[in-house]
C-alpha positions as CSV (number, residue, x, y, z in Angstrom):
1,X,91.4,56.3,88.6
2,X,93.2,58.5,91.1
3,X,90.7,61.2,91.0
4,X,88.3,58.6,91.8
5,X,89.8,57.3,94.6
6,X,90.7,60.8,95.8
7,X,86.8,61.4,95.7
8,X,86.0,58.3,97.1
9,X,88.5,59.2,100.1
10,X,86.8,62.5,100.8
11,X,83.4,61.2,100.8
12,X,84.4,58.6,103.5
13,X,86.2,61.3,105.8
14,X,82.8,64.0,105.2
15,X,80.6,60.7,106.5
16,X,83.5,59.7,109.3
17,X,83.1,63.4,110.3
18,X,79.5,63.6,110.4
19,X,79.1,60.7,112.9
20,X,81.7,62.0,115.1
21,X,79.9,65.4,115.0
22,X,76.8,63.8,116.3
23,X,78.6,61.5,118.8
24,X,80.0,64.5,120.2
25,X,78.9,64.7,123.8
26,X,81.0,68.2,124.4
27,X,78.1,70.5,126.2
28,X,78.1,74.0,126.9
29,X,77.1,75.9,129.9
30,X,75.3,78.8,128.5
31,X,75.9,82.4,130.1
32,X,71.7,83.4,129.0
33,X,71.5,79.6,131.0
34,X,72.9,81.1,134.0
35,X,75.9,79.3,133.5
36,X,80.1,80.6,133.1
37,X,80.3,79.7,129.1
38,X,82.4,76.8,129.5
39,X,82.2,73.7,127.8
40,X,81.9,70.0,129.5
41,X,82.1,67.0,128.7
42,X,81.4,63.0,130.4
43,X,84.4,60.6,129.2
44,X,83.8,57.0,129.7
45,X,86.8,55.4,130.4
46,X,86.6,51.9,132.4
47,X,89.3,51.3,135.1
48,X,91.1,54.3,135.3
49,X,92.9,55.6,138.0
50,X,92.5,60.0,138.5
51,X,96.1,60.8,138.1
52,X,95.6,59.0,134.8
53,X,92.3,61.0,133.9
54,X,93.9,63.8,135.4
55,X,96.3,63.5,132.6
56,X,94.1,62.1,129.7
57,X,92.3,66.2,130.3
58,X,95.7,67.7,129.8
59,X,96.6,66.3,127.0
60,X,93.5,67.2,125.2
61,X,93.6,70.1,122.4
62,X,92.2,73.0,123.8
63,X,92.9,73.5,127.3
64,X,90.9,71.0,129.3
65,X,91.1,70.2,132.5
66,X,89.2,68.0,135.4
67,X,86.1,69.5,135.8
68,X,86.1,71.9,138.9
69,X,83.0,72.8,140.4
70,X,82.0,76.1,142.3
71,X,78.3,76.2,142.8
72,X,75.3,74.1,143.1
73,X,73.9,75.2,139.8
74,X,77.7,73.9,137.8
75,X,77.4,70.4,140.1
76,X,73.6,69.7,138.4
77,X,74.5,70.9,135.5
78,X,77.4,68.5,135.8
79,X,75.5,65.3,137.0
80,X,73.0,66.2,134.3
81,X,75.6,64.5,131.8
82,X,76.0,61.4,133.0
83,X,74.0,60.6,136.1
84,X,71.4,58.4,134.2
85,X,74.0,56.5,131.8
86,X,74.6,53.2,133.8
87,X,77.8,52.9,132.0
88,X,79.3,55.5,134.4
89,X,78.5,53.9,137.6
90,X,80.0,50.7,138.8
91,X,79.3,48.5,142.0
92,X,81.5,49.7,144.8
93,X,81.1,47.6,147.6
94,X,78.5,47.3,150.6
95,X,78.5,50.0,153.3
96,X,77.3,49.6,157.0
97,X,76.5,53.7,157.4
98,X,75.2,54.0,153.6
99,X,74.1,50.6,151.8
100,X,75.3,49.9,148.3
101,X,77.7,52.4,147.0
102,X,78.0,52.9,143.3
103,X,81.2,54.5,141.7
104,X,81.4,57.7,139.4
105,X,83.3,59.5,137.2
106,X,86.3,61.6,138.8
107,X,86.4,65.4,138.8
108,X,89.3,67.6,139.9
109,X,89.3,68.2,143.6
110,X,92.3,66.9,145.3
111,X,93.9,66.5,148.9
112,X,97.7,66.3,150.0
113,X,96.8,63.0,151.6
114,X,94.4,61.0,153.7
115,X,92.7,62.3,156.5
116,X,94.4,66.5,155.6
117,X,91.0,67.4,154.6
118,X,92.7,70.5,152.7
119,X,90.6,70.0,149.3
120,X,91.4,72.1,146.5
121,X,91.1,71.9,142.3
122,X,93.8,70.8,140.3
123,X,93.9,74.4,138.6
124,X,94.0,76.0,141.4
125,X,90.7,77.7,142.0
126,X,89.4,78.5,145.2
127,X,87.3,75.5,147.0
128,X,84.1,77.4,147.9
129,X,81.9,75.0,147.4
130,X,81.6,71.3,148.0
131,X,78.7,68.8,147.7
132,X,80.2,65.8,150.2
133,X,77.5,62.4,150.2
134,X,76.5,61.1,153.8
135,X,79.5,60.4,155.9
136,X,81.7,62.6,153.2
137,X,84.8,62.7,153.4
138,X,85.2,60.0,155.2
139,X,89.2,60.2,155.5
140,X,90.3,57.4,153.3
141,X,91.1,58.8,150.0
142,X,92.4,61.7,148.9
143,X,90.5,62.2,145.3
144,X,87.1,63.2,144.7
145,X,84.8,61.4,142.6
146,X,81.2,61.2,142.6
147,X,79.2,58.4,143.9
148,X,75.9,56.8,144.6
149,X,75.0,56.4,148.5
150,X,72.5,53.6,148.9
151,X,70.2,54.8,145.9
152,X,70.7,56.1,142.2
153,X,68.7,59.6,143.2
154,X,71.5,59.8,146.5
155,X,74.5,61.4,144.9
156,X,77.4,63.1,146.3
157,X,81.0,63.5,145.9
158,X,83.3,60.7,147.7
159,X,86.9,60.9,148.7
160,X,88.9,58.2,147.3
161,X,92.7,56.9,147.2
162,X,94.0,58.3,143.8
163,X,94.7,55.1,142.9
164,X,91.1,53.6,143.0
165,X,89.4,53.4,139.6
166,X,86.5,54.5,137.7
167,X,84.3,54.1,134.7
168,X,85.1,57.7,133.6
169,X,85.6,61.6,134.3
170,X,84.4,64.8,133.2
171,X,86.4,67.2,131.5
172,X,85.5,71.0,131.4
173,X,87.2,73.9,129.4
174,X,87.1,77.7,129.3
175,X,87.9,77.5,125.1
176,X,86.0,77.2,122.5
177,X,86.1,73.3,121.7
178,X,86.7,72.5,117.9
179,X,85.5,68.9,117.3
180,X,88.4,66.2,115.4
181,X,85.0,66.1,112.9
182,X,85.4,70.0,111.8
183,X,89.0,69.4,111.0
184,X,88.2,65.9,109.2
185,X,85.8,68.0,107.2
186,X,87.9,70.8,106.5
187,X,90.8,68.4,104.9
188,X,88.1,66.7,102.9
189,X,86.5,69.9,101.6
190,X,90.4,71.1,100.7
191,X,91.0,68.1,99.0
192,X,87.6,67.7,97.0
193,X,88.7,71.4,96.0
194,X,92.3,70.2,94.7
195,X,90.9,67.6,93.1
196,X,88.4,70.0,91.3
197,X,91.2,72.3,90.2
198,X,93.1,69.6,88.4
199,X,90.4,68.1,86.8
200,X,89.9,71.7,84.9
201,X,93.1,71.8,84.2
202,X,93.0,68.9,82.4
């Protein structure tokens, strides 16, 4: 009966761990791509302010951070992960300069306040590139997230008080990610093993 249940166990953790295999939304930048070989990835994550995403990266296994962003090619390949999911763009108000502004997931550039306009990444890489939307920064925040300006094809970064919320933010990493599924998989295959072992002992 034990043994059954044992096998019954392992068979639901192999199946748990398949589906959150292919849920997984982790994406690498390929170095043959042209890209730095680090690995990205969307979160949504309604309503949250960046110090809080800021810290939801941290406190992820494998040394993840706010995604920083140094070149054109890492800010497309960037947008590329969430910019046609509706889910990460909420109604932001009405703008006289810009129309309709939508809001976007958080990344990690920061200021020391409003209006300082001395941006830099929460790890502390150099900020050599920027990609600002119309009227950008505009002074009143001192976050970056992205936005939509008027239109879903106008996107840019916005300045924002830290304390604004979004629907998400992306996460980026320089380590090899290993997925919660491998490790559900592992224990199962250890167990099914165990199991194996006792049963020819018997």
């Amino acid at each position: 009966m034990k043994r059954k249940l044992v096998i019954s166990l392992v068979t639901v953790l192999f199946i748990i761990g398949m589906i959150s295999m292919a849920q997984a939304a982790m994406v690498q930048w390929n170095v043959a791509d042209g890209g730095n070989g680090h690995w990205y990835e969307a979160v949504l994550s309604p309503n949250i302010t960046w110090n809080d995403a800021n810290q939801a990266a941290l406190d992820r296994t494998g040394n993840w951070y706010l995604g920083t962003i140094t070149s054109q090619s890492e800010n497309d390949f960037i947008l590329d992960l969430f910019k046609n999911q509706s889910d990460f763009w909420i109604y932001g108000g009405h703008s006289s300069l810009v129309g309709d502004v939508y809001k976007g997931p958080w990344i990690g550039g920061q200021s020391s306040s409003n209006n300082s306009n001395d941006w830099s990444w929460a790890t502390g890489e150099p900020f050599s590139f920027s990609d600002w939307g119309h009227y950008e920064p505009f002074g009143n925040g001192d976050r970056i997230s992205y936005a939509q300006f008027g239109s879903s094809t106008n996107i840019g970064w916005n300045d924002a008080p830290n304390y604004y919320t979004s629907p998400g933010f992306v996460v980026e990493t320089n380590a090899v990610p290993i997925p919660g599924a491998v490790w559900l998989l592992g224990s199962g295959l250890i167990s099914l093993v165990a199991v194996r072992r006792r049963k020819g002992k018997e």
